[in-house]
Steps between C-alpha positions, in 0.01 A plus 500: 500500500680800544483796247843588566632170447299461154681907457831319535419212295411703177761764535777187599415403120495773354838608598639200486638488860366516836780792567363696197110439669672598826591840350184541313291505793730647722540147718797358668600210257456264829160627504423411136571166534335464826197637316571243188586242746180502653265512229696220343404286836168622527396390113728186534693550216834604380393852309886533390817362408769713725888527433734721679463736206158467306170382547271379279088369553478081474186392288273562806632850541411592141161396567476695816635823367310636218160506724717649826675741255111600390438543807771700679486738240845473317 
């Protein structure tokens, strides 16, 4: 598991969108959900429910955040 994918992950909550996380860590938005993308494959679950315009964490994603948002600091 990838640090910068867990990064994404946390700040992709936080603002809401993966375009807002883009910004926030200075990303292309491609990039971002490459990054989300691959952590979601990598745990095996979805870790968010995506529309063209928000994002929001599924029931698996609120368990995964508040010990990766510990731990990356934010």
């Amino acid at each position: 598991m990838k640090l910068e994918d867990v990064e994404v992950f946390v700040e992709a909550v936080k603002a809401g969108s993966l375009a807002g996380a883009a910004r926030r860590l200075s990303v292309s938005p491609m990039a971002a959900s490459r990054s989300l993308n691959n952590l979601e494959a990598e745990l095996g679950v979805r870790l968010v429910h995506r529309t063209t315009r928000s994002l929001s964490p599924t029931s698996d994603g609120d368990v995964f955040f508040t010990p990766c948002a510990g731990a990356a600091g934010r």
